[in-house]
N, C-alpha and C positions, 0 to 999 in steps of 0.2 A: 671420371675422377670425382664428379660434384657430386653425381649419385653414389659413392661409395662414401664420401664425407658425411655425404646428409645423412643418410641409414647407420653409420656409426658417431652421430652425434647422441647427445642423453638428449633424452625424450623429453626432460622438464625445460631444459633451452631451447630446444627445436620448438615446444608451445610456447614459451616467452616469443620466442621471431615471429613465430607464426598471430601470436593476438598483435604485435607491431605492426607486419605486414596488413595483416585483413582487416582487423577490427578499431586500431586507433582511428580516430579523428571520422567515424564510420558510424557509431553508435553512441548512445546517449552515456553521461560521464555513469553514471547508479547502475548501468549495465556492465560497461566496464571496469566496474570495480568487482564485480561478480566474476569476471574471467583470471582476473589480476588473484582472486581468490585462490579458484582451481588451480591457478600455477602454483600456489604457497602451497595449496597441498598438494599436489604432485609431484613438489620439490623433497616436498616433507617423506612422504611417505616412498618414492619411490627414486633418491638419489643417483642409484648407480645403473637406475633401467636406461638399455638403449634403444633408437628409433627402430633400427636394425633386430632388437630381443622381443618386440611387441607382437604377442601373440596372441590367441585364444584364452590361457592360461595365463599369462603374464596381464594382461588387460582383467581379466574376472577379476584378479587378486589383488589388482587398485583399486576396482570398485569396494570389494570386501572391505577392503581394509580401512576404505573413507566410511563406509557403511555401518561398521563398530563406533563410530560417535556422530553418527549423523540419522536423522530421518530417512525412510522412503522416498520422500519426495524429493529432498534434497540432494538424493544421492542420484536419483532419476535425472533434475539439474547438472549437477556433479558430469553424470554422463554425455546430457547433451552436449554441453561446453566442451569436452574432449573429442568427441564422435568427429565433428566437422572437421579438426585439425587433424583427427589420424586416418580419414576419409580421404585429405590431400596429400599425405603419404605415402598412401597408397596411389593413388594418382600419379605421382614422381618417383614411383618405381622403391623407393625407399625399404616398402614392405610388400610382400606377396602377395597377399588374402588380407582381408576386411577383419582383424580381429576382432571389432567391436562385435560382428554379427553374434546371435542369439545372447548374447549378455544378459545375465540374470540379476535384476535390480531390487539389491536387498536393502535392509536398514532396520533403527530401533524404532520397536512400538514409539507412534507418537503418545505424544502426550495429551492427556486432555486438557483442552484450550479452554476456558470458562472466558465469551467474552463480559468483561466489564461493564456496568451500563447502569443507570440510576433511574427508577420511577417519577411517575409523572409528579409526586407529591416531594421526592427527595431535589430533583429537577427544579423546580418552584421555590423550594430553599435553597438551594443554592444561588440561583436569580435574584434573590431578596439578599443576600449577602452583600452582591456586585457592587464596586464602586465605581457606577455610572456617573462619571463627573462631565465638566464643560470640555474638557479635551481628552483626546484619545489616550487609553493606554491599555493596558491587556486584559483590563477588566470586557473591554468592548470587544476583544477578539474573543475571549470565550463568550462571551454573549451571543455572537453574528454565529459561528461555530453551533452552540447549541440552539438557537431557531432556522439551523439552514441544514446542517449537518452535514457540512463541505470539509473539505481535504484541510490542514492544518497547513499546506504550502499554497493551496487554493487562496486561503483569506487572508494571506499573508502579500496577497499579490493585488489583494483587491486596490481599487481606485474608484475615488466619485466617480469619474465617468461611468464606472459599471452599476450602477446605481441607476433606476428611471422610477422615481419616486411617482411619477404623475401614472403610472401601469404597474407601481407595486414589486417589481420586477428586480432581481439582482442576477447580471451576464456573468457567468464563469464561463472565460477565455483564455485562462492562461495562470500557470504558478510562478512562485517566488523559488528559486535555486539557494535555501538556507544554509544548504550544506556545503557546497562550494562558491558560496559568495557568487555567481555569476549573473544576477539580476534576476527580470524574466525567462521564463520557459516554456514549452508548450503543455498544454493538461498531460495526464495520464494516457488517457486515450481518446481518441474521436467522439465518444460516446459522453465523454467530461466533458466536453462544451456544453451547459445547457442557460436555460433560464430559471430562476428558484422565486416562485411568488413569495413574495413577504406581507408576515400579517401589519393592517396599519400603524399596530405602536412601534414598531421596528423601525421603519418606513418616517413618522415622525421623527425620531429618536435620532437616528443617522441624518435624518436630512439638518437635522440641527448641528451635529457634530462635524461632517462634513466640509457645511460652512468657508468658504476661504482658502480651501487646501488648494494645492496643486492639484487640477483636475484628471491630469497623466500620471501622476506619481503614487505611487503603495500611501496607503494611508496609517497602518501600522509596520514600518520598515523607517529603523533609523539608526543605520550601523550592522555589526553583526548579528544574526540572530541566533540564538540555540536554544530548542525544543527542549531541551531540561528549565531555561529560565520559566518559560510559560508553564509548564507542569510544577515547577516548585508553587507559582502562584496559584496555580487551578487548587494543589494539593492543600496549602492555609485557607481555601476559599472553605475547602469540603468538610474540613477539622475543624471549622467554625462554624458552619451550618449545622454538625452532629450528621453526615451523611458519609458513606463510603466514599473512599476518596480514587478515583480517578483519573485516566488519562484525557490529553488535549484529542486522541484518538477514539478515549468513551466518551465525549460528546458527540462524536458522530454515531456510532455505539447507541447512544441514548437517543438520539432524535431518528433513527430510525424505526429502533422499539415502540417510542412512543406512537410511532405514527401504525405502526403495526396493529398494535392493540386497540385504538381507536377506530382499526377496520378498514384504513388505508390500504390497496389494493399494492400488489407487489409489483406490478409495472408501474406505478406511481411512484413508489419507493426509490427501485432501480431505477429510473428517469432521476428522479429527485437528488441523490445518492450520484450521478453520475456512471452509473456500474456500465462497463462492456452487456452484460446481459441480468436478463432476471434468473437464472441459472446462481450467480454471483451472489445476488442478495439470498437466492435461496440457501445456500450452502451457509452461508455467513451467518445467517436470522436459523436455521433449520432448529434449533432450539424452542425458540418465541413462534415459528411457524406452529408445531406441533403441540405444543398449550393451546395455540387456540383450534385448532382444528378438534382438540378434544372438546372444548366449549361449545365448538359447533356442534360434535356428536349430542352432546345434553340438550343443545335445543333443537337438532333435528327430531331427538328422542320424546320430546316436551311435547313439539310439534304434532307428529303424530299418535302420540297416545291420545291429546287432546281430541281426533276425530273420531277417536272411537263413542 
């Protein structure tokens, strides 16, 4: 009887139980919001499909149909979020055969992505703009932001204690939860814990502002935060420098370029940056990568014509 309810239940409530069961209280909340997703569109799109109707054919033609306004990748997402749960249906007898197997993962041309990011000279004015005063305020987050080029929930978490002024040294261990108010949280990945030398005016700079604070406590966290407030200020900062204007996301954007082009090595970067791998930074920079590699062709060209 349970198996013959469960296979004639709709397949969009069968995934609502099924992310309850498995995945709540299981996974981080930005993940879960990505499952809570695919239900809205599998609700959307596929109302009257039952657990019991999922087949080869029935399955291709939700992906299709998420695929008409979605990316490749996304729709490849799309899919894995479904896979596991119709995986366990088949398991409980619900369905017969794996209809997920051989699924064909379409979607629209992406689009070209131009990341954002400002020169070392546009960089520089906008710096000179900064209203570096006696106490904190977001002027100093974009500031820390553009000489480290850390996560926008990274420095949002910072605390004096992460600071070792006397080794130069700023510890990222941990972000700020902006979006659901829940304090700290852990980095991104294992790979985001590192150390970020800082040059000494920074190091001055903070260690003066610092000063007094609660040495456990967020140094820029006082109340709600939202990522549009700080990008509204980044945005007057740029419109008054005369330089393209920017996200709180292209100053990490920017301090990686910079460091690129000054010949910085790409493991130094991905280190730098936090990244899972140097794969990451490559895909991400593979624009800035390939400028200079062309540069390098002219001077390897340089190079040896000279011996002749």
């Amino acid at each position: 009887m349970a198996i013959h309810e469960g296979a004639n239940e709709l397949f969009y409530q069968y995934y609502k139980r099924w992310i309850t069961i498995y995945k709540e209280g299981a996974i981080r909340d930005v993940t879960m919001q990505k499952y809570r997703m695919t239900y809205v569109w599998v609700r959307k799109l596929a109302p009257e499909l039952k657990v019991c109707d999922l087949n080869r054919i029935s399955y291709q033609q939700l992906l299709n149909d998420y695929a008409q306004e979605h990316e490749r990748q996304t729709t490849m997402d799309f899919h894995h979020q479904l896979k596991a749960a119709v995986l366990d249906a088949v398991d409980e007898g619900y369905i017969k055969r794996d209809p997920t197997r051989k699924a064909i993962i379409k979607g629209k041309q992406p689009r070209d992505k131009k990341i954002k990011y400002l020169n070392q000279f546009e960089l520089h004015n906008l710096i000179k703009d900064l209203d570096l005063r006696d106490e904190v305020n977001w002027d100093w987050l974009i500031f820390i932001i553009a000489k480290t080029g850390m996560r926008f929930s990274e420095a949002l978490a910072l605390t004096p204690h992460d600071f070792d002024f006397s080794h130069q040294t700023l510890t990222i261990n941990k972000t700020w939860d902006y979006k659901t108010n829940k304090g700290f949280m852990p980095t991104k990945n294992q790979s985001s814990v590192r150390k970020i030398q800082l040059d000494w005016q920074t190091v001055i700079r903070f260690s003066e502002l610092v000063k007094g604070l609660p040495d456990d406590q967020p140094i820029f966290v006082h109340g709600k935060i939202f990522n549009s407030t700080v990008n509204k200020v980044l945005e007057r900062h740029c419109k008054r420098a005369g330089i393209p204007v920017i996200s709180i996301h292209g100053l990490r954007h920017t301090h990686a370029s910079i460091l690129l082009f000054a010949g910085v090595s790409i493991a130094s970067v991905a280190r730098r940056l936090g990244h899972a791998s140097m794969t990451t930074t490559q895909k991400t920079y593979l624009h800035i990568i390939q400028e200079l590699e062309n540069k390098d062709v002219d001077l390897i060209m340089r190079s040896l014509s000279s011996l002749s």
